[in-house]
Gaussian input, Z-matrix of N, CA and C with variables (Angstrom, degrees):
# hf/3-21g

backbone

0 1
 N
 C     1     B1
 C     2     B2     1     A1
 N     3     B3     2     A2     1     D1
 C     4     B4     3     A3     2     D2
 C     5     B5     4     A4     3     D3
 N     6     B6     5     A5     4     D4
 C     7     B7     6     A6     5     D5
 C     8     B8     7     A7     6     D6
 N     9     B9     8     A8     7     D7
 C    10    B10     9     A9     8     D8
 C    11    B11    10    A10     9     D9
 N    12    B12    11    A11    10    D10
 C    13    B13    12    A12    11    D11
 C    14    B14    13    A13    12    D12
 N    15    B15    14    A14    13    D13
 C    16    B16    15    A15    14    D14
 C    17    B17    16    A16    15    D15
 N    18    B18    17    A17    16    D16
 C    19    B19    18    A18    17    D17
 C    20    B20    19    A19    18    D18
 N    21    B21    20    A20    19    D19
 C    22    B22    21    A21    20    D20
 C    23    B23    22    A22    21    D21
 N    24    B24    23    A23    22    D22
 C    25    B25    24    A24    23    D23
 C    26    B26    25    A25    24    D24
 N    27    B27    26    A26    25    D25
 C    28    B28    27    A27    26    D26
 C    29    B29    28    A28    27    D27
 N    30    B30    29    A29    28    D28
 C    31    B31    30    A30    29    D29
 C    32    B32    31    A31    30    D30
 N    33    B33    32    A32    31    D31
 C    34    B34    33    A33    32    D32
 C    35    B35    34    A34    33    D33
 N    36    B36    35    A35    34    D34
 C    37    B37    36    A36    35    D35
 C    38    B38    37    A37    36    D36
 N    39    B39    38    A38    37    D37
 C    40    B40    39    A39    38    D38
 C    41    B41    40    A40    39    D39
 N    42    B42    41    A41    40    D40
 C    43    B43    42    A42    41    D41
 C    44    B44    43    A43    42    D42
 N    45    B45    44    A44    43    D43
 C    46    B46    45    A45    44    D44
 C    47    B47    46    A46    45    D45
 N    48    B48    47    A47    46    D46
 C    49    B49    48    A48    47    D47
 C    50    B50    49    A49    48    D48
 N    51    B51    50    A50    49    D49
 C    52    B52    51    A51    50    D50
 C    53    B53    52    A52    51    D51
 N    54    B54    53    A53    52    D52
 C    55    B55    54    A54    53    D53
 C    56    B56    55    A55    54    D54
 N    57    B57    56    A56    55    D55
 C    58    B58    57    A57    56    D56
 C    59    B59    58    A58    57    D57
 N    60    B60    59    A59    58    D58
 C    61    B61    60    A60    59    D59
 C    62    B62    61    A61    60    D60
 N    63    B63    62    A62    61    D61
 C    64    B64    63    A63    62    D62
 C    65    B65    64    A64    63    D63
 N    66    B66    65    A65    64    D64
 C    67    B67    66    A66    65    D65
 C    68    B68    67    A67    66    D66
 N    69    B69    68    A68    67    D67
 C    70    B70    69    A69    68    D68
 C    71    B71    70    A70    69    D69
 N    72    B72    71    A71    70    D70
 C    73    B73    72    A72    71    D71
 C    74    B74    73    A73    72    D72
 N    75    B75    74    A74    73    D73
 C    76    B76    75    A75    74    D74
 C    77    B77    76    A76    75    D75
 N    78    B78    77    A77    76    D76
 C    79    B79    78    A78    77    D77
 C    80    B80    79    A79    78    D78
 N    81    B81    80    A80    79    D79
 C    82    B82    81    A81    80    D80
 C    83    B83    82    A82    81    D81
 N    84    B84    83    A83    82    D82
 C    85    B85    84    A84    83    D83
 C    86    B86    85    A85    84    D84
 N    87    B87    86    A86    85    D85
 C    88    B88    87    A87    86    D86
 C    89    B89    88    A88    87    D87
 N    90    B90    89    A89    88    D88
 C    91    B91    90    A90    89    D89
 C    92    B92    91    A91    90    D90
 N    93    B93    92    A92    91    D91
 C    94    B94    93    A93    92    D92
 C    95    B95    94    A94    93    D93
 N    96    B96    95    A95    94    D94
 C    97    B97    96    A96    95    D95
 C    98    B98    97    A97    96    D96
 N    99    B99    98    A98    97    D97
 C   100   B100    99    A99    98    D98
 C   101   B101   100   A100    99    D99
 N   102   B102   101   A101   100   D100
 C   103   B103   102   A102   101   D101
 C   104   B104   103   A103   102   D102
 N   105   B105   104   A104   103   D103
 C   106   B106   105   A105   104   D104
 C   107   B107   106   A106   105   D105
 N   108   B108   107   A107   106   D106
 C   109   B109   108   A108   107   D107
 C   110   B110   109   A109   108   D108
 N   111   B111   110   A110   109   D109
 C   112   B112   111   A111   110   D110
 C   113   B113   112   A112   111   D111
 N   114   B114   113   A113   112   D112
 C   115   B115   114   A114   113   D113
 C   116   B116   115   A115   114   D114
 N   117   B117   116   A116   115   D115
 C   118   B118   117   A117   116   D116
 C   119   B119   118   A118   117   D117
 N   120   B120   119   A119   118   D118
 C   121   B121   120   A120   119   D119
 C   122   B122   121   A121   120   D120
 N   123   B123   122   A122   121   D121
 C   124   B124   123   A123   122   D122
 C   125   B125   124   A124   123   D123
 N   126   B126   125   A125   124   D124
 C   127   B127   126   A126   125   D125
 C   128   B128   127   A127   126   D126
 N   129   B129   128   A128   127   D127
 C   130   B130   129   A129   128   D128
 C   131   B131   130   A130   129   D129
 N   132   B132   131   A131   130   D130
 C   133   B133   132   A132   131   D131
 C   134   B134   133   A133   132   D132
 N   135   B135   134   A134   133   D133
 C   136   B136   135   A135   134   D134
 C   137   B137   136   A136   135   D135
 N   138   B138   137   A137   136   D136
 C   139   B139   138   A138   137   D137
 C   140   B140   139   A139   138   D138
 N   141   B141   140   A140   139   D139
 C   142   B142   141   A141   140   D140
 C   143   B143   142   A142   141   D141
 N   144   B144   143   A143   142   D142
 C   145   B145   144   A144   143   D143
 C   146   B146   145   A145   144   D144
 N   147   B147   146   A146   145   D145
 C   148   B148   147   A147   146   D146
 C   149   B149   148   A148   147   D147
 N   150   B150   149   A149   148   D148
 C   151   B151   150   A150   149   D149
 C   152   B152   151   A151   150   D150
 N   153   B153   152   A152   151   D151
 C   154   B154   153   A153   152   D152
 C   155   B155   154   A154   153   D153
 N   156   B156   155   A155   154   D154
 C   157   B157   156   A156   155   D155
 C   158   B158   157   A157   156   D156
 N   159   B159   158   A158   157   D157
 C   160   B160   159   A159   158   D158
 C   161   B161   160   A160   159   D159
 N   162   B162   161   A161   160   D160
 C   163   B163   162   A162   161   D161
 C   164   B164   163   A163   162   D162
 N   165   B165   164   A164   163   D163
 C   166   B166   165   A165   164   D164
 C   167   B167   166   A166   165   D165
 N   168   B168   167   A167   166   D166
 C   169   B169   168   A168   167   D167
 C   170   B170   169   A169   168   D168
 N   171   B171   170   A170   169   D169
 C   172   B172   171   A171   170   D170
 C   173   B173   172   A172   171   D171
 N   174   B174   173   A173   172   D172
 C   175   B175   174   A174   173   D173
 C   176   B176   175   A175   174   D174
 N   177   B177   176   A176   175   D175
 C   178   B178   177   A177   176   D176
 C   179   B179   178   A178   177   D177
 N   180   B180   179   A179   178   D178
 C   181   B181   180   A180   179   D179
 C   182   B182   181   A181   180   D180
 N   183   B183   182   A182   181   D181
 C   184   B184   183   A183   182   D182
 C   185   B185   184   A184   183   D183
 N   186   B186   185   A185   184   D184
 C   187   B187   186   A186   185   D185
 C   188   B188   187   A187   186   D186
 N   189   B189   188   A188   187   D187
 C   190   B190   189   A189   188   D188
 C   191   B191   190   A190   189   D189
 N   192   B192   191   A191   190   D190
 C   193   B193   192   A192   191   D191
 C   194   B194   193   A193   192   D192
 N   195   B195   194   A194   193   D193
 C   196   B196   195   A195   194   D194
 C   197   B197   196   A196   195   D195
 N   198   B198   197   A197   196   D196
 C   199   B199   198   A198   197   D197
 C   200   B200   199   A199   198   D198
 N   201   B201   200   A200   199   D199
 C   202   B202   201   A201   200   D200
 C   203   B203   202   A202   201   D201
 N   204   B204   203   A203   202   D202
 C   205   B205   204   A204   203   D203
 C   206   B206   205   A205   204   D204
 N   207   B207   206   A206   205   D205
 C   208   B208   207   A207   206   D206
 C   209   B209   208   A208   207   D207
 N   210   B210   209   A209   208   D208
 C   211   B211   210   A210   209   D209
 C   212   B212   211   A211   210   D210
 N   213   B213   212   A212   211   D211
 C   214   B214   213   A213   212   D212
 C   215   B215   214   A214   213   D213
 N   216   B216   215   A215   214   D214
 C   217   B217   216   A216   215   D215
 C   218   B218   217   A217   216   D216
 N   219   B219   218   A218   217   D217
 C   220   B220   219   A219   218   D218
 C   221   B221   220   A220   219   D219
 N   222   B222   221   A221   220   D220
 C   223   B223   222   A222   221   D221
 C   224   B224   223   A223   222   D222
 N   225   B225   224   A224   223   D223
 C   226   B226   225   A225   224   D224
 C   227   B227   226   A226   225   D225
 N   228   B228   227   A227   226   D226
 C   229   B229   228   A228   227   D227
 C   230   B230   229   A229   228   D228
 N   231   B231   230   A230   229   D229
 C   232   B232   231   A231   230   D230
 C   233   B233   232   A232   231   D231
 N   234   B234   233   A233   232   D232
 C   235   B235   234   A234   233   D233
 C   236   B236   235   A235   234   D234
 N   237   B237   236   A236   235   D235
 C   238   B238   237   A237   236   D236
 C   239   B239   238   A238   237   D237
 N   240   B240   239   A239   238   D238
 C   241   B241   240   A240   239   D239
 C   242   B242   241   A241   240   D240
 N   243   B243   242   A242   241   D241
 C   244   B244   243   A243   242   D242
 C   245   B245   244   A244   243   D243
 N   246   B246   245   A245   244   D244
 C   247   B247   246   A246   245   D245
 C   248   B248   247   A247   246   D246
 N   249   B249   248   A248   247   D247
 C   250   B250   249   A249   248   D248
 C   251   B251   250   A250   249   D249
 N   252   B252   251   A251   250   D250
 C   253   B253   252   A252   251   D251
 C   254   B254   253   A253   252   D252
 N   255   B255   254   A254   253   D253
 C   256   B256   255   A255   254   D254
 C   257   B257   256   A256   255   D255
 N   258   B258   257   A257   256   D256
 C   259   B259   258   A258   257   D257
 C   260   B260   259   A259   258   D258
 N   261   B261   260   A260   259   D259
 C   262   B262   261   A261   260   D260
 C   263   B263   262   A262   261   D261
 N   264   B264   263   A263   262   D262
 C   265   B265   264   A264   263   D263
 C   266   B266   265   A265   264   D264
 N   267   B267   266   A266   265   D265
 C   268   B268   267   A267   266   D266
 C   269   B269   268   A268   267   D267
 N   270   B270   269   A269   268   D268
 C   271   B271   270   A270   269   D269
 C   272   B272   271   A271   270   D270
 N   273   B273   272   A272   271   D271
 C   274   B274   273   A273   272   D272
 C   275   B275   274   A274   273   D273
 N   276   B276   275   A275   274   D274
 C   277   B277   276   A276   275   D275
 C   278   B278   277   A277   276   D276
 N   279   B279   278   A278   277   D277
 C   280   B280   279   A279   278   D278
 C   281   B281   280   A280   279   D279
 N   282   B282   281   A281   280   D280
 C   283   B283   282   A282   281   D281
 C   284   B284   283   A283   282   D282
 N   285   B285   284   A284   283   D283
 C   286   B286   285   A285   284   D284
 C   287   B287   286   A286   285   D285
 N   288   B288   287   A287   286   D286
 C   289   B289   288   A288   287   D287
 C   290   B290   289   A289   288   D288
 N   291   B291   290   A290   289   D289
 C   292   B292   291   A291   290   D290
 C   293   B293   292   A292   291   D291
 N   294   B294   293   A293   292   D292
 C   295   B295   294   A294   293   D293
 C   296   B296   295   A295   294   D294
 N   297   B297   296   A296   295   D295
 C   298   B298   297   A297   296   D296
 C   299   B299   298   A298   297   D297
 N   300   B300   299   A299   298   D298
 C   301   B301   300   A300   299   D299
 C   302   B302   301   A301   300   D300
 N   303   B303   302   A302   301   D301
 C   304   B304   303   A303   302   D302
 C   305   B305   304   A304   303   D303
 N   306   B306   305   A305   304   D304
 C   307   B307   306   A306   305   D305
 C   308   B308   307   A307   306   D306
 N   309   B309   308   A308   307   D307
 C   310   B310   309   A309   308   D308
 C   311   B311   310   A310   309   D309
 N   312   B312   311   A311   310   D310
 C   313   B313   312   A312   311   D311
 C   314   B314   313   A313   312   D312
 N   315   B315   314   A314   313   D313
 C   316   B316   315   A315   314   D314
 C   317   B317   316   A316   315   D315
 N   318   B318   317   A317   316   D316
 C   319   B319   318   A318   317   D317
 C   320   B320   319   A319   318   D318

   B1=1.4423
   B2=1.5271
   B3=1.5720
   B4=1.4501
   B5=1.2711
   B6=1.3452
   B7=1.5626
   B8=1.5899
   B9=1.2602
   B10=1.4193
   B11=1.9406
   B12=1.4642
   B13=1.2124
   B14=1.8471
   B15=0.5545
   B16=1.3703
   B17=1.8183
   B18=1.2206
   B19=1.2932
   B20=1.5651
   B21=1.4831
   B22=1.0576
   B23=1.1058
   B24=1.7726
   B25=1.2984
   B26=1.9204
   B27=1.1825
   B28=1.6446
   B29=1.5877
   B30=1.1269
   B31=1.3996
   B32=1.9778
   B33=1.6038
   B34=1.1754
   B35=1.4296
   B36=1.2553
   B37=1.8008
   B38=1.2990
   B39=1.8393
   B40=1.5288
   B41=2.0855
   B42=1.6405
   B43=1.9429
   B44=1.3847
   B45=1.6386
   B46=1.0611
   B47=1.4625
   B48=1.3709
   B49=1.2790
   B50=1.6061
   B51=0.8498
   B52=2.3268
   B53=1.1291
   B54=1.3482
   B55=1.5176
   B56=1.5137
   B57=1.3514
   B58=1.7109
   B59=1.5918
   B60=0.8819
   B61=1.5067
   B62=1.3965
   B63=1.1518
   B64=1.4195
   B65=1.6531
   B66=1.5432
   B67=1.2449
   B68=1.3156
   B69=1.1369
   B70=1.6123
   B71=1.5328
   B72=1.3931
   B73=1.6595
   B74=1.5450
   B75=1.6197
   B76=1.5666
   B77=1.5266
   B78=1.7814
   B79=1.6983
   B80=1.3231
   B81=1.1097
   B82=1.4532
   B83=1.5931
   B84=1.4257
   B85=2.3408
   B86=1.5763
   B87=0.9032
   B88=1.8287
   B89=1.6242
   B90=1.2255
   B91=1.4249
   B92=1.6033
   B93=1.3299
   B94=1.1798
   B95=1.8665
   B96=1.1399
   B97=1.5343
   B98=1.3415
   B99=0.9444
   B100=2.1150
   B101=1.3943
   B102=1.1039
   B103=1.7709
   B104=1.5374
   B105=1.2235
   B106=1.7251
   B107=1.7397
   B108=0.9031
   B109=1.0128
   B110=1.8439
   B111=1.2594
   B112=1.6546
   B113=1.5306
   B114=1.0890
   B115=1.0909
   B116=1.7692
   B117=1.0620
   B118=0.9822
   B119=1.6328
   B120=1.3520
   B121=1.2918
   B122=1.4963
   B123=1.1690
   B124=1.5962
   B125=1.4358
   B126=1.3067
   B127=1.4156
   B128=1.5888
   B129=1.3905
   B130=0.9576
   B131=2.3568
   B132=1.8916
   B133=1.5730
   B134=1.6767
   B135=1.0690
   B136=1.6239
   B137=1.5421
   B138=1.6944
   B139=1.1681
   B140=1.6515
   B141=1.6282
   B142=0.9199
   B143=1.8275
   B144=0.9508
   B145=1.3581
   B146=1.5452
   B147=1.9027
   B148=1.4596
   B149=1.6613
   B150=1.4404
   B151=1.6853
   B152=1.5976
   B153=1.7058
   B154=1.2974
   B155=1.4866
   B156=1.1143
   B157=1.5698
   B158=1.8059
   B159=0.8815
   B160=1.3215
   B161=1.6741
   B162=1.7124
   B163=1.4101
   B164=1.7636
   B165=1.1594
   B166=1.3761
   B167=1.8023
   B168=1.2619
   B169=1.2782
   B170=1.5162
   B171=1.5707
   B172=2.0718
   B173=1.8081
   B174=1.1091
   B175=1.8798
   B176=1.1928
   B177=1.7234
   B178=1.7010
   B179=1.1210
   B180=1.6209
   B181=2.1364
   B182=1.4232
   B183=1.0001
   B184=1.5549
   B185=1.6475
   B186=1.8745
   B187=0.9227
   B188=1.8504
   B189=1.4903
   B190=1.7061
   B191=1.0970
   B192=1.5084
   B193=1.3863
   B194=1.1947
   B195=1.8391
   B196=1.5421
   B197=2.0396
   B198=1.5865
   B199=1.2973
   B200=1.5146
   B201=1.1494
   B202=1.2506
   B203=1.4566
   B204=1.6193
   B205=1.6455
   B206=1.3680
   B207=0.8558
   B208=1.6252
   B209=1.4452
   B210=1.5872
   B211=1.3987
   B212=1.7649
   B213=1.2540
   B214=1.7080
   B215=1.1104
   B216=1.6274
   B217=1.4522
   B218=1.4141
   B219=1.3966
   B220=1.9100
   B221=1.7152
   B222=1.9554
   B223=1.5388
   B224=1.5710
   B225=1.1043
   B226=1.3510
   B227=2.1513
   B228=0.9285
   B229=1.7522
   B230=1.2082
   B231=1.4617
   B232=1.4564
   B233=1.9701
   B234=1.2781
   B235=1.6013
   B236=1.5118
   B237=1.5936
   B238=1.1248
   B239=1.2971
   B240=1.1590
   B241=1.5521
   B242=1.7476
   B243=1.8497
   B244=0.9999
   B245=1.0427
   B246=1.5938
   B247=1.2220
   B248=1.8720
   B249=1.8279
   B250=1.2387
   B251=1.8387
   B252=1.0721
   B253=1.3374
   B254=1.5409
   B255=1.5867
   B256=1.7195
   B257=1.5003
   B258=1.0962
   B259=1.5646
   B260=2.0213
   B261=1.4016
   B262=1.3660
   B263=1.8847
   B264=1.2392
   B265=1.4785
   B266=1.5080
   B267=1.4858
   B268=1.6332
   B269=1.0047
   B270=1.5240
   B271=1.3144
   B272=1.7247
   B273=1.2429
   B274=1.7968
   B275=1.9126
   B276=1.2392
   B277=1.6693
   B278=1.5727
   B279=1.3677
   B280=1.6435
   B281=1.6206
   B282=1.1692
   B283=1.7087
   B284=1.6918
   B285=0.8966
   B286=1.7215
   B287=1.6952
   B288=1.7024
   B289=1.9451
   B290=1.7778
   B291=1.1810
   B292=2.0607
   B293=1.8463
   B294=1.4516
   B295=1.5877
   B296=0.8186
   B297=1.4505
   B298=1.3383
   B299=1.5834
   B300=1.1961
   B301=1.4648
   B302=1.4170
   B303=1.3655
   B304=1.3837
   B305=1.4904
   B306=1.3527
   B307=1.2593
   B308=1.7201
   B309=2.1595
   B310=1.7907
   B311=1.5183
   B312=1.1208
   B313=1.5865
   B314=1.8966
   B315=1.4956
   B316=1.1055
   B317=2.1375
   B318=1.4945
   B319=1.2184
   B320=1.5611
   A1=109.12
   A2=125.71
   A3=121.53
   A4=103.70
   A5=95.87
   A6=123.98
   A7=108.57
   A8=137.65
   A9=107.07
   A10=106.11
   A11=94.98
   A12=115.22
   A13=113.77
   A14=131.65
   A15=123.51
   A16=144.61
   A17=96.87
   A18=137.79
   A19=117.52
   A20=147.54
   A21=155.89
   A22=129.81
   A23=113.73
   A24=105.99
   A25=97.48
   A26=114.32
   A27=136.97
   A28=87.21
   A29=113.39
   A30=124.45
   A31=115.26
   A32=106.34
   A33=115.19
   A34=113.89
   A35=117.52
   A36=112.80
   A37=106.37
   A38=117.34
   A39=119.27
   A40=102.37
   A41=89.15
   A42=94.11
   A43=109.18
   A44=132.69
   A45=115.01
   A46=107.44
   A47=109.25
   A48=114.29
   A49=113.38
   A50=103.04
   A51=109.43
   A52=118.39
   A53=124.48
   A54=107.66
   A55=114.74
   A56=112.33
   A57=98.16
   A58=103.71
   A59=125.45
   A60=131.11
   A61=115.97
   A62=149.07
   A63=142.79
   A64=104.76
   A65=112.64
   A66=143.28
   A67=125.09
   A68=107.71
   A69=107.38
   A70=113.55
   A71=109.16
   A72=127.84
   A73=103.84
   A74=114.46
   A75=118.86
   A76=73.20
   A77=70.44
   A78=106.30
   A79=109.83
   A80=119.13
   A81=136.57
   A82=126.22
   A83=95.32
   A84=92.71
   A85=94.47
   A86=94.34
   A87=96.21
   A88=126.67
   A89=80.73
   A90=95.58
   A91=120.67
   A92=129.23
   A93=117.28
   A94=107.05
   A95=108.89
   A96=103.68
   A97=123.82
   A98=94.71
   A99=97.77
   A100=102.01
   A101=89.21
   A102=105.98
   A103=124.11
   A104=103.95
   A105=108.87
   A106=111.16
   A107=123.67
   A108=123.11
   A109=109.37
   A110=90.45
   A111=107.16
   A112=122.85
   A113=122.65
   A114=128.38
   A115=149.39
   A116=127.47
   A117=101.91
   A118=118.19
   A119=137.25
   A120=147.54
   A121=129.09
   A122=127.55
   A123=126.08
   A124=111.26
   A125=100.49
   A126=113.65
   A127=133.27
   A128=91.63
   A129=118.97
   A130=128.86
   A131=76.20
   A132=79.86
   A133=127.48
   A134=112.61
   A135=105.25
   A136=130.66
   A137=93.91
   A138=123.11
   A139=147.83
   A140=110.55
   A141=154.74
   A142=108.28
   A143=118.76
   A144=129.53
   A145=116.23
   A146=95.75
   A147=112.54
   A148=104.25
   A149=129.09
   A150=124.08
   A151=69.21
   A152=152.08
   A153=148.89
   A154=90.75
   A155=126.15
   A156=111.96
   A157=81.74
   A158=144.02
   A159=129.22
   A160=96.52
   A161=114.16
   A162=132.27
   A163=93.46
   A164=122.76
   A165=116.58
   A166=94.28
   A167=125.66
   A168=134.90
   A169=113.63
   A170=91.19
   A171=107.46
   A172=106.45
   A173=90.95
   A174=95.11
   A175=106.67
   A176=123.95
   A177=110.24
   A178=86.89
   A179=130.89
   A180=113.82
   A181=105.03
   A182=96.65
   A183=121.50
   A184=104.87
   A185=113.75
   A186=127.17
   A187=109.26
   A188=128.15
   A189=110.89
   A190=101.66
   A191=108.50
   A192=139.37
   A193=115.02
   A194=97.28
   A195=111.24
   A196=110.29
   A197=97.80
   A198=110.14
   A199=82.68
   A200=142.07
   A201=173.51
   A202=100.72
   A203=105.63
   A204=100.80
   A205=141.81
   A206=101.43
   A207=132.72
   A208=106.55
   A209=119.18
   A210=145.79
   A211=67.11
   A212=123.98
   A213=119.81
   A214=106.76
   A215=136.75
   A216=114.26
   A217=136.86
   A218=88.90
   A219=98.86
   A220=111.24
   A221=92.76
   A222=96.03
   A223=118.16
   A224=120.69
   A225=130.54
   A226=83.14
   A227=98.10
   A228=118.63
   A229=105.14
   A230=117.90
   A231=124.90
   A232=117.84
   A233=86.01
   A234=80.76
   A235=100.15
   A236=138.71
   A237=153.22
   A238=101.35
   A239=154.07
   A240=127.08
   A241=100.75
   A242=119.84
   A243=114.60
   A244=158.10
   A245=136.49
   A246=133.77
   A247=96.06
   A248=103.93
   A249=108.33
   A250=144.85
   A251=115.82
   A252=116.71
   A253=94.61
   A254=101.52
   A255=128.98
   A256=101.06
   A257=103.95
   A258=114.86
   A259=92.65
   A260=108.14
   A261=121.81
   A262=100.61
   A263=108.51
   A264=105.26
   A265=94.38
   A266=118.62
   A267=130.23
   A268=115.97
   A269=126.27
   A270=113.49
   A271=105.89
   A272=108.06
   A273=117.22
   A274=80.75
   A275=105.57
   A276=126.47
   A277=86.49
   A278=125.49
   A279=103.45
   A280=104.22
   A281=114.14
   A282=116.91
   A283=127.65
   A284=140.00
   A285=135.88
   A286=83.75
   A287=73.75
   A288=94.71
   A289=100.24
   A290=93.82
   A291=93.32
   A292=79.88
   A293=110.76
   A294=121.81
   A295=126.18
   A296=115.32
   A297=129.15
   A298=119.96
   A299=129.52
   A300=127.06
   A301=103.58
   A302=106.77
   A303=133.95
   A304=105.51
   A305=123.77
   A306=138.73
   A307=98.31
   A308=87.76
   A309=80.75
   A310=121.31
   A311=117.03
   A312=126.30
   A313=97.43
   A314=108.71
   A315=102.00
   A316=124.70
   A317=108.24
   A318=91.18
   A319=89.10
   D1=125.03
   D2=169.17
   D3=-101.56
   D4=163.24
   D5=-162.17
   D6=-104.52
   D7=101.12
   D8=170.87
   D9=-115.40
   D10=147.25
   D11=176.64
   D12=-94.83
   D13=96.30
   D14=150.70
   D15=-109.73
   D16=112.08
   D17=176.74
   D18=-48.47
   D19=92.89
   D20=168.28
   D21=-88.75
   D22=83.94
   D23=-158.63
   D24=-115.67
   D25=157.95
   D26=-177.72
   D27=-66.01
   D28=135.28
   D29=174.55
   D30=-87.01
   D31=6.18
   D32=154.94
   D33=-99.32
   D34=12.29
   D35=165.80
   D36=-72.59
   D37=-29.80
   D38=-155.29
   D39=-63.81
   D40=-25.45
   D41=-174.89
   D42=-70.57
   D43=6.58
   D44=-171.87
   D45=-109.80
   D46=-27.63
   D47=-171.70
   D48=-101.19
   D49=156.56
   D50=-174.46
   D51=-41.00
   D52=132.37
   D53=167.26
   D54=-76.64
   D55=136.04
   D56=-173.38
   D57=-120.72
   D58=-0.11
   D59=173.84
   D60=-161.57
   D61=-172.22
   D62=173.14
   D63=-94.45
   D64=115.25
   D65=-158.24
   D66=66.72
   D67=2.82
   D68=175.20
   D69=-116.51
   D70=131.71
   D71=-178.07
   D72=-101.22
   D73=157.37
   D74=165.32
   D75=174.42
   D76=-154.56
   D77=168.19
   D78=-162.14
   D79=160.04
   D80=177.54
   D81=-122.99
   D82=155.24
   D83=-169.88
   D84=-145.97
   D85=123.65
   D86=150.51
   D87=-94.80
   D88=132.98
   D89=-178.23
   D90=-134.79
   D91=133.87
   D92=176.56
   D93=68.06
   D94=15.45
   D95=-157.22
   D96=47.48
   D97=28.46
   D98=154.05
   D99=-122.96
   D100=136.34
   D101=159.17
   D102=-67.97
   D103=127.86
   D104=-173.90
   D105=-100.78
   D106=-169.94
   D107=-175.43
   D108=177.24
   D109=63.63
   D110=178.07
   D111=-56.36
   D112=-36.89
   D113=149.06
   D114=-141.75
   D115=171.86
   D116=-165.67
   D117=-172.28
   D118=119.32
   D119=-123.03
   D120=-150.71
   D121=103.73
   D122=-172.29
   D123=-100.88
   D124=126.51
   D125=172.24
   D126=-41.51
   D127=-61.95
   D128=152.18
   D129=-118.38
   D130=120.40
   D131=-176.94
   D132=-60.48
   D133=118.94
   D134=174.56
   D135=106.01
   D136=-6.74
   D137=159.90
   D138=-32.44
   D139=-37.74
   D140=-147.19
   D141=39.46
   D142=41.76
   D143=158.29
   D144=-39.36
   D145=-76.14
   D146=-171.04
   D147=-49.85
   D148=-26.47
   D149=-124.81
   D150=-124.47
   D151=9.21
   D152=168.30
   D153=-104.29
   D154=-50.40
   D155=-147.30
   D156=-94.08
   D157=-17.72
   D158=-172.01
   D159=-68.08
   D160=-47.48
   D161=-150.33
   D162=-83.01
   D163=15.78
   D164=-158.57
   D165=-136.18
   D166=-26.93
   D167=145.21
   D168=-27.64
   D169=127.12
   D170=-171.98
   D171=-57.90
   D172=125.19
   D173=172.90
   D174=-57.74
   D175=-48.22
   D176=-150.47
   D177=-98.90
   D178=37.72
   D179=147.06
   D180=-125.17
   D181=147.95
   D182=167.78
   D183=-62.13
   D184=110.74
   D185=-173.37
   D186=-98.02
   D187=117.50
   D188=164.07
   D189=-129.72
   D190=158.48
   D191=172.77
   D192=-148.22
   D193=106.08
   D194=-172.84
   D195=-94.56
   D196=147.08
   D197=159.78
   D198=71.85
   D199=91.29
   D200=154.95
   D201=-90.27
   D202=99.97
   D203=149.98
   D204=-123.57
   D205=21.40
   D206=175.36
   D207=-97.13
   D208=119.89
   D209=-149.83
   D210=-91.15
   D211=-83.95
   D212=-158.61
   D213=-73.05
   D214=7.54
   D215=134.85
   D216=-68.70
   D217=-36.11
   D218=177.15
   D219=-51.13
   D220=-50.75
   D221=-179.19
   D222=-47.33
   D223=-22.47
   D224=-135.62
   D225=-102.60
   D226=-51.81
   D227=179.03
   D228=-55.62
   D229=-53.08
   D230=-172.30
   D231=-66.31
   D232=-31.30
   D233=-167.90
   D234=-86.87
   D235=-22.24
   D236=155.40
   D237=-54.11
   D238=-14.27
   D239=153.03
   D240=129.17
   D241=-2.95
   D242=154.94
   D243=-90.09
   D244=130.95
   D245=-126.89
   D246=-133.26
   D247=119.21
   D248=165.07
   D249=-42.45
   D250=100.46
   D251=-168.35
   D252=-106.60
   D253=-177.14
   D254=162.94
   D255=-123.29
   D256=137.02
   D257=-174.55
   D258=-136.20
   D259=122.47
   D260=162.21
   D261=-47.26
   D262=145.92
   D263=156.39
   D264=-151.53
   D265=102.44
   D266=135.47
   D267=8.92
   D268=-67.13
   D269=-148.41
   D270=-82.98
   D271=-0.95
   D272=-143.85
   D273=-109.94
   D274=-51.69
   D275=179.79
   D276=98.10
   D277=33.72
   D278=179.51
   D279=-161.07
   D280=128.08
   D281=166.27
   D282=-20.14
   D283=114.46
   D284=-176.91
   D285=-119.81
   D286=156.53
   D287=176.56
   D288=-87.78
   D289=156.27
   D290=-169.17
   D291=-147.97
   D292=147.70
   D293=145.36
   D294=-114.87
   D295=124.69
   D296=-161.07
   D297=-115.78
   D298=142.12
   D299=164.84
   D300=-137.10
   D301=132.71
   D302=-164.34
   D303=-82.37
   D304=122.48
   D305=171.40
   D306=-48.43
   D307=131.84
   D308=171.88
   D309=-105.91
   D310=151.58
   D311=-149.94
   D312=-94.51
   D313=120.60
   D314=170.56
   D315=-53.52
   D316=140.19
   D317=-167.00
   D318=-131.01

């Protein structure tokens, strides 16, 4: 059985948050020296916006994006090389799911 989530957001939310690529809004944090990516938002759906700026993300850092609820974001994460973890978060006092792809190490 799949799950889909869908998310209905005012297309004046996109003015509040960063532009981080051309059509795509969020924001980003480092932490731990990985790059986070807490949230994250297409202007336009279906675009392939999200699936450029994801593919345009630095190889040699460790990329996450926690609490993923978007069934075709995950897809979108998964086939790009990110892999579901549990990550503790403090502030929450409780584990959240994060996808992660591991920065690659010059060899």
């Amino acid at each position: 059985m799949s799950t889909t989530h869908t998310l209905r957001i005012d297309p004046a939310f996109g003015s509040i948050l960063e532009p981080l690529a051309p059509g795509v809004y969020g924001y980003t944090m480092e932490h731990d020296g990985a790059l986070y990516l807490p949230m994250i938002w297409s202007a336009e759906e279906g675009k392939g916006h999200v699936g450029r700026f994801l593919d345009s993300l630095p190889r040699d850092r460790t990329v996450r994006v926690p609490n993923v609820i978007s069934d075709r974001l995950a897809g979108m994460l998964e086939r790009r090389g990110f892999v579901r973890i549990w990550e503790m978060a403090p502030e929450m006092n409780e584990d959240v799911e994060v996808w992660e792809r591991k920065g690659e190490t010059a060899g």
